[in-house]
PAZA-43453 format. One record per residue (C-alpha): residue number from 1; x, y negated, z. Coordinates in steps of 0.25 Angstrom, whole numbers, plus 5000, padded with zeros to 4 digits. Layout:
@seq->NUM, c1->X, c2->Y, c3->Z
...
END
This chain:
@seq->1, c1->4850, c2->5296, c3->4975
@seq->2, c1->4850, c2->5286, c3->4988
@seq->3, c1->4843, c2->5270, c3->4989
@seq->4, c1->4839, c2->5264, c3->5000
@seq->5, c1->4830, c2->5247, c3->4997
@seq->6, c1->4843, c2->5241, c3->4993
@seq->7, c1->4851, c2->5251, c3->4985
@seq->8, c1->4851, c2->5268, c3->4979
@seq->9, c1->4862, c2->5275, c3->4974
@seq->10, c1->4860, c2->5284, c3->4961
@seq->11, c1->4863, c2->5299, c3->4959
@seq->12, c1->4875, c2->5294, c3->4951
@seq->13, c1->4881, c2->5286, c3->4964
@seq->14, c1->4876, c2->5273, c3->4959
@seq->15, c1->4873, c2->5264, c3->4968
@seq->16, c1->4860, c2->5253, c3->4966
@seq->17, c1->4856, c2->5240, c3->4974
@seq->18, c1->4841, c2->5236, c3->4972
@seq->19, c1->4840, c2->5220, c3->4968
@seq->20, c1->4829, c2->5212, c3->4963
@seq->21, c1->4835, c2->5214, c3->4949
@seq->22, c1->4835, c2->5227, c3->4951
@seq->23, c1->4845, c2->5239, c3->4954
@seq->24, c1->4859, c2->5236, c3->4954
@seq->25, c1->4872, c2->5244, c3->4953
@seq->26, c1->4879, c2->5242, c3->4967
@seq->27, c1->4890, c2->5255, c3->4964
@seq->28, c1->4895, c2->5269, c3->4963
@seq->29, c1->4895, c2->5279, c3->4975
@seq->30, c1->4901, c2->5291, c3->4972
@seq->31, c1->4908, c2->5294, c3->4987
@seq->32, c1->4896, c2->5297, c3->4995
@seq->33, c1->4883, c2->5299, c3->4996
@seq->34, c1->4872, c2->5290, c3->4991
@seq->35, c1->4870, c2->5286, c3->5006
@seq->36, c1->4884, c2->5281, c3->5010
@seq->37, c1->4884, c2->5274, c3->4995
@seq->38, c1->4870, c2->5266, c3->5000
@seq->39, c1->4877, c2->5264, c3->5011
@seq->40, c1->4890, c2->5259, c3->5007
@seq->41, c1->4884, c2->5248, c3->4998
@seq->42, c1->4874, c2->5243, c3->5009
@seq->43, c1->4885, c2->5240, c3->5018
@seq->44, c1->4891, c2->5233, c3->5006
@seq->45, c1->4877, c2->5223, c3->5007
@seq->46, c1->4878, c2->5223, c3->5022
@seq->47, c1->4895, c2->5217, c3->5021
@seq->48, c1->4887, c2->5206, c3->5011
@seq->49, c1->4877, c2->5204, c3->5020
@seq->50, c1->4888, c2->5202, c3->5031
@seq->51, c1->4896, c2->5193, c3->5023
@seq->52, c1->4883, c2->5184, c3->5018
@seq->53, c1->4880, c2->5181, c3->5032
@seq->54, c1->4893, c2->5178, c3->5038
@seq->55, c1->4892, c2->5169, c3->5027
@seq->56, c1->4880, c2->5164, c3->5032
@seq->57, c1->4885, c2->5162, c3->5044
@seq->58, c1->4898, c2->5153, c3->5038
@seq->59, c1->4889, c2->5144, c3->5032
@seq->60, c1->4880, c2->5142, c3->5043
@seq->61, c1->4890, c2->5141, c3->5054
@seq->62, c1->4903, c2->5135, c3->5048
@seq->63, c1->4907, c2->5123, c3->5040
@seq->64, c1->4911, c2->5132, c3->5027
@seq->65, c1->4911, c2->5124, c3->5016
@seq->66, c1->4903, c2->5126, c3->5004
@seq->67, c1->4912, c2->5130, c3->4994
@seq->68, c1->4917, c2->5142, c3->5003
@seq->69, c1->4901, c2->5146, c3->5006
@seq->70, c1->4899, c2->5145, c3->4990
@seq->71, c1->4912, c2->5155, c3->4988
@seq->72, c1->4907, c2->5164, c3->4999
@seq->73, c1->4894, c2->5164, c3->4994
@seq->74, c1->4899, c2->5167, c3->4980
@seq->75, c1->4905, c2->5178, c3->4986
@seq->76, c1->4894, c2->5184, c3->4991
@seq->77, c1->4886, c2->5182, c3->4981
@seq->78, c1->4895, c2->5190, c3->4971
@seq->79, c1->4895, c2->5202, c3->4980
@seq->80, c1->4878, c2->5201, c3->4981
@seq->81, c1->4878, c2->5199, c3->4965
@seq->82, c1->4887, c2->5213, c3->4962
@seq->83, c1->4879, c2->5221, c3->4970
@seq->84, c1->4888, c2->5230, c3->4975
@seq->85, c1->4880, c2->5232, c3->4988
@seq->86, c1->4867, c2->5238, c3->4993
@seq->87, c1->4856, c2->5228, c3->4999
@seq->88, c1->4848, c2->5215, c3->4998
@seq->89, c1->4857, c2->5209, c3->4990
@seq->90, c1->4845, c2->5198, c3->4984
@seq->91, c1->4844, c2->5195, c3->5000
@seq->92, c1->4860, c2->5191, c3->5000
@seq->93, c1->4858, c2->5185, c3->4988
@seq->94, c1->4848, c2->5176, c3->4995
@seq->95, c1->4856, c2->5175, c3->5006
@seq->96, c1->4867, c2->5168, c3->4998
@seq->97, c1->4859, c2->5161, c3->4991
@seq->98, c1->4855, c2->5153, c3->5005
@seq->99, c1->4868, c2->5152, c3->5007
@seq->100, c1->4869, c2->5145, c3->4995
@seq->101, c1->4859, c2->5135, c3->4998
@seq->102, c1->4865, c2->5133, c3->5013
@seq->103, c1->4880, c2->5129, c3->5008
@seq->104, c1->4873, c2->5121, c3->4996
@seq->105, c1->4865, c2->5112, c3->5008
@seq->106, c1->4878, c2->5114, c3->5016
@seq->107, c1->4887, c2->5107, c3->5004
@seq->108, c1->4877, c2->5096, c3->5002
@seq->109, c1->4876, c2->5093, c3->5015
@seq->110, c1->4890, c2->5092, c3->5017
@seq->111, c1->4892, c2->5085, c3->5004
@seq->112, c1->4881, c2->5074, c3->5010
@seq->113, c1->4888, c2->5074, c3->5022
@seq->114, c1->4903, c2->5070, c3->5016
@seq->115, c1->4895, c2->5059, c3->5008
@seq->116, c1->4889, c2->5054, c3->5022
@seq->117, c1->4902, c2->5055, c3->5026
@seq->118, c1->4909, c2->5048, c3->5015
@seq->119, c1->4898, c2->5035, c3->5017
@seq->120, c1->4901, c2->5034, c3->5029
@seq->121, c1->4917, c2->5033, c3->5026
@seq->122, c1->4914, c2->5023, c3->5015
@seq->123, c1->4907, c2->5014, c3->5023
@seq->124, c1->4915, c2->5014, c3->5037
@seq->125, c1->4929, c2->5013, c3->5025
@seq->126, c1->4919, c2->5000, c3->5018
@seq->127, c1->4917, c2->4995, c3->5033
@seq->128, c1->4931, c2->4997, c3->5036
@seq->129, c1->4935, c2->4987, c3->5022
@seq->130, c1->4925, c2->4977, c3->5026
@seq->131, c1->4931, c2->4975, c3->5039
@seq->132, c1->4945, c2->4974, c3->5034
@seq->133, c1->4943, c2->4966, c3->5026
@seq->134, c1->4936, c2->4957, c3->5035
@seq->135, c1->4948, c2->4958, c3->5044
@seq->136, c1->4958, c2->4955, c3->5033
@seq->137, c1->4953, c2->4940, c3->5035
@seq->138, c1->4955, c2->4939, c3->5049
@seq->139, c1->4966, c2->4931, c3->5057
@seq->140, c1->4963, c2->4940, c3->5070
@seq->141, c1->4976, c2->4946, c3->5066
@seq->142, c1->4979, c2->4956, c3->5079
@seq->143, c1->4964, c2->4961, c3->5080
@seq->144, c1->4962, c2->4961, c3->5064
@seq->145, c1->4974, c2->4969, c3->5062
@seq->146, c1->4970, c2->4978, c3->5075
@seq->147, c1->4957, c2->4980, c3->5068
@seq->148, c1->4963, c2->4983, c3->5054
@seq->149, c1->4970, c2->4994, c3->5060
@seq->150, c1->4959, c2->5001, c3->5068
@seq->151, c1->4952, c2->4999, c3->5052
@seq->152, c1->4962, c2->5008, c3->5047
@seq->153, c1->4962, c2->5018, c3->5057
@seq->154, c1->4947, c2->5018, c3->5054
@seq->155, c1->4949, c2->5021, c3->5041
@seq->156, c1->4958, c2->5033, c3->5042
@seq->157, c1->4948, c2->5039, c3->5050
@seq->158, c1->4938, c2->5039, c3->5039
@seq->159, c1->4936, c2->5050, c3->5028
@seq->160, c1->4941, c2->5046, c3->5014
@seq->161, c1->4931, c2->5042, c3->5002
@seq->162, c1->4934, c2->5046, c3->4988
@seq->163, c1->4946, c2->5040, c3->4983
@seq->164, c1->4942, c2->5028, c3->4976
@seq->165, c1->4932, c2->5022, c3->4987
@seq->166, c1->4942, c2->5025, c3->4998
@seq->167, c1->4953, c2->5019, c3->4989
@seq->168, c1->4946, c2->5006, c3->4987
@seq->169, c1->4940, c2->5004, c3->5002
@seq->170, c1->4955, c2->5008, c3->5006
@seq->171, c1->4960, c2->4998, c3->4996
@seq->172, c1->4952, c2->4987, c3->5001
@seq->173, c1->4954, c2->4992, c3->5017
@seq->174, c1->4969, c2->4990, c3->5015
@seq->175, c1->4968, c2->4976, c3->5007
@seq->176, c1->4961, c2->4970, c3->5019
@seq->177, c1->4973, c2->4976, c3->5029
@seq->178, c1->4983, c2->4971, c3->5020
@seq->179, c1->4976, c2->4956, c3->5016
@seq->180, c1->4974, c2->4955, c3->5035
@seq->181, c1->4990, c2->4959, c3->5035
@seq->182, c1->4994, c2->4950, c3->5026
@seq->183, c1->4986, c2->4939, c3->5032
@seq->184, c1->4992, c2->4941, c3->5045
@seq->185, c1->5006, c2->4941, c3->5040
@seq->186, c1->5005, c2->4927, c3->5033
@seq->187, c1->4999, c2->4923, c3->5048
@seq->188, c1->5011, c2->4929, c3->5056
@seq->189, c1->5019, c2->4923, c3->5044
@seq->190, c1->5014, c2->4908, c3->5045
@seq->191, c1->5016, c2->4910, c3->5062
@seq->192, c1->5031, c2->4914, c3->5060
@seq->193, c1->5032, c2->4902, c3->5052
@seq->194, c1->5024, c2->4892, c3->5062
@seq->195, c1->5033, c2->4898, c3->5072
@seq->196, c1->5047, c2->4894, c3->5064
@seq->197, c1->5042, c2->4881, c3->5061
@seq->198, c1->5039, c2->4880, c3->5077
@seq->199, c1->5055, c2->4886, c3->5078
@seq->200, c1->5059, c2->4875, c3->5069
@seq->201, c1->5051, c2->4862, c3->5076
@seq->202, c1->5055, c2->4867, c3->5091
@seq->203, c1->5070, c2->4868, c3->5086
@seq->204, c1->5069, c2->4854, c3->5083
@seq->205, c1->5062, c2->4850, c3->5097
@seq->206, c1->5074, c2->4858, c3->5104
@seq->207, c1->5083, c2->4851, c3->5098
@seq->208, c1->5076, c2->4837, c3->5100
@seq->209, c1->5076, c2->4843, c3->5115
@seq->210, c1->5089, c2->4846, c3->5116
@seq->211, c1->5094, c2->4834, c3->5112
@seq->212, c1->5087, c2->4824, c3->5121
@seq->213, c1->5089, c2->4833, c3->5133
@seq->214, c1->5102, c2->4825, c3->5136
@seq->215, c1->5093, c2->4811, c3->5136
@seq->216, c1->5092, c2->4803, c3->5148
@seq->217, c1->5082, c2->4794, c3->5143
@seq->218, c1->5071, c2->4803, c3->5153
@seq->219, c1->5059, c2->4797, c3->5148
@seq->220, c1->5060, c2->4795, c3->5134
@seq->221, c1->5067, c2->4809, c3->5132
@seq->222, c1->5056, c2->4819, c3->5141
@seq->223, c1->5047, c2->4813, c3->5135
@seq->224, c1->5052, c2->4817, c3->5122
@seq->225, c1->5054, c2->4831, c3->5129
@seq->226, c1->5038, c2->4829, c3->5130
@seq->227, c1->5037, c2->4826, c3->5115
@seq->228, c1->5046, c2->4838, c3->5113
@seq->229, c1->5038, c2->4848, c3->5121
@seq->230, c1->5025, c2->4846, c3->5114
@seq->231, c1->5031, c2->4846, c3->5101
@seq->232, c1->5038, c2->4861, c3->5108
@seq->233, c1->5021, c2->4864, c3->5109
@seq->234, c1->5017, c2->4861, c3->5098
@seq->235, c1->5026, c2->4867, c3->5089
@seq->236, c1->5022, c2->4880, c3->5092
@seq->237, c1->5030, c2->4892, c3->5097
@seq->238, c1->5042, c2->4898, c3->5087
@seq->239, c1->5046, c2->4911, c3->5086
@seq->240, c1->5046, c2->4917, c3->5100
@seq->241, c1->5063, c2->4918, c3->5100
@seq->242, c1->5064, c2->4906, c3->5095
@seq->243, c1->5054, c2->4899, c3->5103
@seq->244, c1->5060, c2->4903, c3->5117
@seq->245, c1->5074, c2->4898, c3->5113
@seq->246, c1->5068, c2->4885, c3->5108
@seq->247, c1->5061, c2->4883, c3->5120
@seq->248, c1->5072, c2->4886, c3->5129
@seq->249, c1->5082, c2->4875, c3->5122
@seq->250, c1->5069, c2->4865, c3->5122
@seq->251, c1->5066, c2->4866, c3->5137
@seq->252, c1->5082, c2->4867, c3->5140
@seq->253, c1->5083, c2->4855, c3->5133
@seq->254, c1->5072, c2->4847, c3->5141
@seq->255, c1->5076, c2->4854, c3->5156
@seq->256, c1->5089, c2->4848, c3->5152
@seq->257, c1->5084, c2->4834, c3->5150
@seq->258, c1->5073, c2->4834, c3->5162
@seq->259, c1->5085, c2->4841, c3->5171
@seq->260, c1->5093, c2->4827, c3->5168
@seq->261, c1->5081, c2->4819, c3->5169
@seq->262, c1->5078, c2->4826, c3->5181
@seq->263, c1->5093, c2->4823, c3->5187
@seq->264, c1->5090, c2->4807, c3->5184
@seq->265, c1->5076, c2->4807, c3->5191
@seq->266, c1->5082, c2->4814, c3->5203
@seq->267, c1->5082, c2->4801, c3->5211
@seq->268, c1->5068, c2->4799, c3->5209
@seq->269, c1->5063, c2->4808, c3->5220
@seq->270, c1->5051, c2->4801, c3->5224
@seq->271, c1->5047, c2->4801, c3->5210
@seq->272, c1->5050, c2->4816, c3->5210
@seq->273, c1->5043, c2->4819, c3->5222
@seq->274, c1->5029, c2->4815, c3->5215
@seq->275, c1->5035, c2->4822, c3->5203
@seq->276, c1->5035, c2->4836, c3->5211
@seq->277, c1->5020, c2->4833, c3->5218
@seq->278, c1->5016, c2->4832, c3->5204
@seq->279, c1->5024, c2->4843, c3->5199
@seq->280, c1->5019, c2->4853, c3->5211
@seq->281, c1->5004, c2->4850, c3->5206
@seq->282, c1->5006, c2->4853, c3->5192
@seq->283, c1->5015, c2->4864, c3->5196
@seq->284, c1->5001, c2->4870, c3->5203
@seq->285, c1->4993, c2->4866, c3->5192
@seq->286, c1->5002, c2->4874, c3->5182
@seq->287, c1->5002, c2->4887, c3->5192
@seq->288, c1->4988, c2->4888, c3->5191
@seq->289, c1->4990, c2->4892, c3->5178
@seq->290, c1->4995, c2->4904, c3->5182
@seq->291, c1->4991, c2->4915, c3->5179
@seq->292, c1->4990, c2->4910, c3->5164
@seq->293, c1->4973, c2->4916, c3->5159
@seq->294, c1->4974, c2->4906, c3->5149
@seq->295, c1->4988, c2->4904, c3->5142
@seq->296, c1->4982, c2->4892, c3->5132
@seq->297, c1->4975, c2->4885, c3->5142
@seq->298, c1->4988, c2->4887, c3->5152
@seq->299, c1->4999, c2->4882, c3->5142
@seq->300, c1->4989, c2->4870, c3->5139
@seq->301, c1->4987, c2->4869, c3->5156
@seq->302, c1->5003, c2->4872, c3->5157
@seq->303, c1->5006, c2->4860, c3->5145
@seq->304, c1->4997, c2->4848, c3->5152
@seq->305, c1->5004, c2->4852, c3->5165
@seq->306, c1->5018, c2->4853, c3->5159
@seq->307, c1->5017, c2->4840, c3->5153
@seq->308, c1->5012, c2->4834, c3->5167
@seq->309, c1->5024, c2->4843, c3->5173
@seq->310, c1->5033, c2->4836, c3->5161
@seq->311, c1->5029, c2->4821, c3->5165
@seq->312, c1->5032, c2->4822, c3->5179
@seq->313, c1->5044, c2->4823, c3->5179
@seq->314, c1->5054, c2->4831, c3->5189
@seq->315, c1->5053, c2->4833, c3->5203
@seq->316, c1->5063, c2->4832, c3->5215
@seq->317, c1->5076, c2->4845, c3->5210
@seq->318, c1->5072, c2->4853, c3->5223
@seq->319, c1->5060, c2->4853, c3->5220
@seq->320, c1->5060, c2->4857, c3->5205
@seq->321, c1->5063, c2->4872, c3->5204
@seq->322, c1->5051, c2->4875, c3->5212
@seq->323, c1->5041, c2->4866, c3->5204
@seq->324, c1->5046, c2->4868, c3->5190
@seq->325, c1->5048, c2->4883, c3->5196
@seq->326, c1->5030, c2->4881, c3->5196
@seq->327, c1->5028, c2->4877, c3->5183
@seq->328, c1->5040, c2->4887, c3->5177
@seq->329, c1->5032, c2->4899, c3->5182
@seq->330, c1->5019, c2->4895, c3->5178
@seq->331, c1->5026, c2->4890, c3->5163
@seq->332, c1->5034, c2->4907, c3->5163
@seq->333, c1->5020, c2->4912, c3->5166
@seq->334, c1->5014, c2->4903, c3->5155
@seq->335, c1->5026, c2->4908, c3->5146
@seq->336, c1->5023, c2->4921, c3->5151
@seq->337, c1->5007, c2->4922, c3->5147
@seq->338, c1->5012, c2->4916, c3->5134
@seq->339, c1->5024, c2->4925, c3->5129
@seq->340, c1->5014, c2->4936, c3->5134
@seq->341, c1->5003, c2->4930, c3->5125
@seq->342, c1->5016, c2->4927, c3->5113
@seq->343, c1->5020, c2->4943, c3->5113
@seq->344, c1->5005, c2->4948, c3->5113
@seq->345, c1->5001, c2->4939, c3->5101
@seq->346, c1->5015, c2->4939, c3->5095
@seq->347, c1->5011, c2->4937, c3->5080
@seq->348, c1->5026, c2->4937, c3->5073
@seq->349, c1->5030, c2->4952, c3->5080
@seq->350, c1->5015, c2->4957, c3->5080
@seq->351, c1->5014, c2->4953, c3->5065
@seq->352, c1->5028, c2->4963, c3->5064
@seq->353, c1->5022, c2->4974, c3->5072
@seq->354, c1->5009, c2->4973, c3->5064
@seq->355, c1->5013, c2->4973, c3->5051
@seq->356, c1->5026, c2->4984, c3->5054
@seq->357, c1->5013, c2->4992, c3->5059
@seq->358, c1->5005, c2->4990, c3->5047
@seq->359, c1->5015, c2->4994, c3->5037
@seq->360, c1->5017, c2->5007, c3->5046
@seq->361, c1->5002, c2->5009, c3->5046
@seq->362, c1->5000, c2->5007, c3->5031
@seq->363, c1->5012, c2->5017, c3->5028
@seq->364, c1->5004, c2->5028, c3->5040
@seq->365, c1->4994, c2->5025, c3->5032
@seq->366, c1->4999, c2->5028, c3->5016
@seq->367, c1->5005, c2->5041, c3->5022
@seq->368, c1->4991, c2->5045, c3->5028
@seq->369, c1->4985, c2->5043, c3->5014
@seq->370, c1->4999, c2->5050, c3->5006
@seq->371, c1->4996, c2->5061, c3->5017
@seq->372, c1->4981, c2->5064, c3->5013
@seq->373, c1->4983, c2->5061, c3->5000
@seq->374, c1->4995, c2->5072, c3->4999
@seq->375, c1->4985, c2->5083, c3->5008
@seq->376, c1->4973, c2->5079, c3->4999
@seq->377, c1->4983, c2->5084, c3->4987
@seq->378, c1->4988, c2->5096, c3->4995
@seq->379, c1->5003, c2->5092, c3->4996
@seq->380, c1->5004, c2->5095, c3->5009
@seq->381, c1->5020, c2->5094, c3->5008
@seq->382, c1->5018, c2->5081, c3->5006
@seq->383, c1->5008, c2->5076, c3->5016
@seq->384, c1->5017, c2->5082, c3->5026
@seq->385, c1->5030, c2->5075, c3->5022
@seq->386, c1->5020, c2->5063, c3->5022
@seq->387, c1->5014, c2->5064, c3->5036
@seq->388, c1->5030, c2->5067, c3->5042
@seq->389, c1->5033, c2->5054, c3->5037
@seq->390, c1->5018, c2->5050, c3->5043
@seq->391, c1->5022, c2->5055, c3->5056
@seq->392, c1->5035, c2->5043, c3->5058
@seq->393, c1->5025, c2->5031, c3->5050
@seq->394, c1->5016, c2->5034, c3->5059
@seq->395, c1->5025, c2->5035, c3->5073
@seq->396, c1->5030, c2->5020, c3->5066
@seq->397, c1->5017, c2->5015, c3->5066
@seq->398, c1->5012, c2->5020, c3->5081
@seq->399, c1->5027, c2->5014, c3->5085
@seq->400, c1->5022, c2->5001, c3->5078
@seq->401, c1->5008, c2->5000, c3->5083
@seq->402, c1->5015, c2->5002, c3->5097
@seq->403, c1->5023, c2->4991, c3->5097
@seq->404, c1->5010, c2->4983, c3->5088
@seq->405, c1->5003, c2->4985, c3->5102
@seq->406, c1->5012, c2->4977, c3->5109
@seq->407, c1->5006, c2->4964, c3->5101
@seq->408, c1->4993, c2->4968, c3->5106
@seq->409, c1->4989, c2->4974, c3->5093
END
């Protein structure tokens, strides 16, 4: 017979591990000496020895998760618990019973950790709502919408809540985007129809134009052409095509009739003289106004100095080109800053471009959802056919927020 502390191996060939409850049967030997039988199941606790502390190790050292530490451990634990190995096998016991404890505290803190994690989300998602819905009553429309946008970014970047909290703050996130868009289409809608109605009234004054700009009755009819201009003002502008061909046949129509009037006065050349002092210094007036810094207080400058211009009357023919030529390129510069400030703020195409994006957007963003939603159920068949079709929304949308950016927003 053989023993060493931890085990002995009868005359039989049976081998013994000593425990606190006793002797325990480990196994048979019958191919060698006692010895070499000791010996073969203390290398047996020396492999479990082995593989508790890699173990060890993995908990300490690595993210495992908890549910693979507890099937390891389990493992393990078997193996200590049949005995079939020569040792301390209370001490490996002990062992992974600190283990145990170690991936408990680990799973508690990691469960405390995602609950942080999900008060954090709930509360920036409830800031988010708050703020849309704050934004849904604004009529900063270019700045509100820009905001809107960066909102849901935001959100997307956020980690999902359970299902029915995320559903209502989402519900209430897109009520406030949808009660801002519609909003700012009735805006855009009540300016398209300011702007006809704008089309409708200068059709009317270019026709009145048109037809006194055969009149010989000079002072009666200019000052009609007075009447007309500030009527042109005040009608606001009309849709941009419309309102250039407007313009053109209502300043036709009046060059036509100061043309003639100009012919009949052509004898008054004393009269005309004082007229081109006069229109030299108003001339000079206006060309400080260029460069335009202030295009509102530049038309308003521009207006007074135009309706002094107007009441003049014409100057000697020679001397015309290059007077008018004055005022005409500080009235194209004035047209220039305005078209420029027209095309930045163009609310009727901007409007299009806005809402073309945001249809793109919310369809990017119903395919995201079907994408996670599809991975989330493990049909990964179809969360790939979903993010192809992704793929060429999302080229469509970065297209339209290209062209979105031309409008300064």
């Amino acid at each position: 017979m053989s023993s060493d502390p931890w085990g002995r191996v009868d005359e039989t060939g049976t081998v013994y591990v000593r425990t606190a409850e006793g002797e325990k049967v480990v196994g048979s030997w019958q191919a060698g000496t006692p010895e070499e039988a000791l010996a073969y199941f203390e290398r047996k606790y020396e492999g479990l020895v082995v593989e508790i502390g890699l173990l060890e190790r993995r908990v300490k050292t690595t993210d495992l998760s908890a549910k693979d530490a507890q099937t390891a451990i389990d493992h393990l634990r078997q193996q200590v618990d049949e005995h079939h190995a020569v040792g301390d096998l209370q001490a490996l016991g002990r062992r992974l019973d600190a283990l145990v404890e170690t991936v408990e505290k680990r799973r508690e803190e990691r469960r405390a950790q995602r609950a942080r994690q999900s008060d954090e989300a709930r509360k920036a998602k409830e800031a988010l709502v708050a703020e849309a819905e704050e934004l849904a009553q604004s009529e900063q429309w270019r700045a509100a919408g820009e905001r809107l946008r960066g909102l849901v970014d935001t959100w997307k970047g956020l980690p999902r809540l359970d299902r029915k909290s995320d559903d209502e703050l989402w519900h209430r996130f897109s009520h406030a985007r949808s009660a801002f868009s519609k909003r700012r289409k009735a805006h855009f809608a009540s300016l398209d129809a300011q702007r006809e109605e704008a089309r409708q009234v200068k059709e009317r004054l270019v026709a009145e134009a048109e037809s006194l700009s055969g009149s010989t009755e000079w002072g009666p009819t200019a000052a009609r052409y007075r009447d007309l201009m500030a009527q042109w003002k005040a009608a606001g502008r009309a849709q941009r095509e419309a309102e250039d061909d407007l313009w053109n046949r209502f300043r036709g129509a009046q060059d036509v009739f100061f043309a003639a009037r100009g012919e009949a006065f052509a004898e008054r050349d004393a009269e005309q003289t004082e007229n081109l002092k006069l229109k030299e210094e108003l001339a000079e007036e206006a060309e400080k106004l260029v460069p335009v810094t202030d295009l509102k207080a530049a038309r308003a400058a521009f207006r007074s100095i135009n309706e002094r211009w107007e009441a003049i009357g014409h100057v000697p023919r020679d001397a015309r080109p290059k007077v008018e030529g004055r005022m005409h390129t500080v009235e194209r510069a004035l047209q220039e800053s305005e078209e420029n400030e027209w095309r930045r703020t163009n609310p009727e195409a901007r409007a299009r471009a806005e809402g073309l994006t945001g249809q793109l957007q919310a369809a990017v963003d119903k395919l995201r959802e079907q994408i996670d939603a599809a991975r989330s159920a493990g049909n990964n068949a179809k969360a790939d056919k979903l993010a192809k079709e992704l793929e060429g929304r999302q080229a469509l949308l970065d297209q339209a927020l290209k062209g979105l950016e031309e409008f300064g927003g």
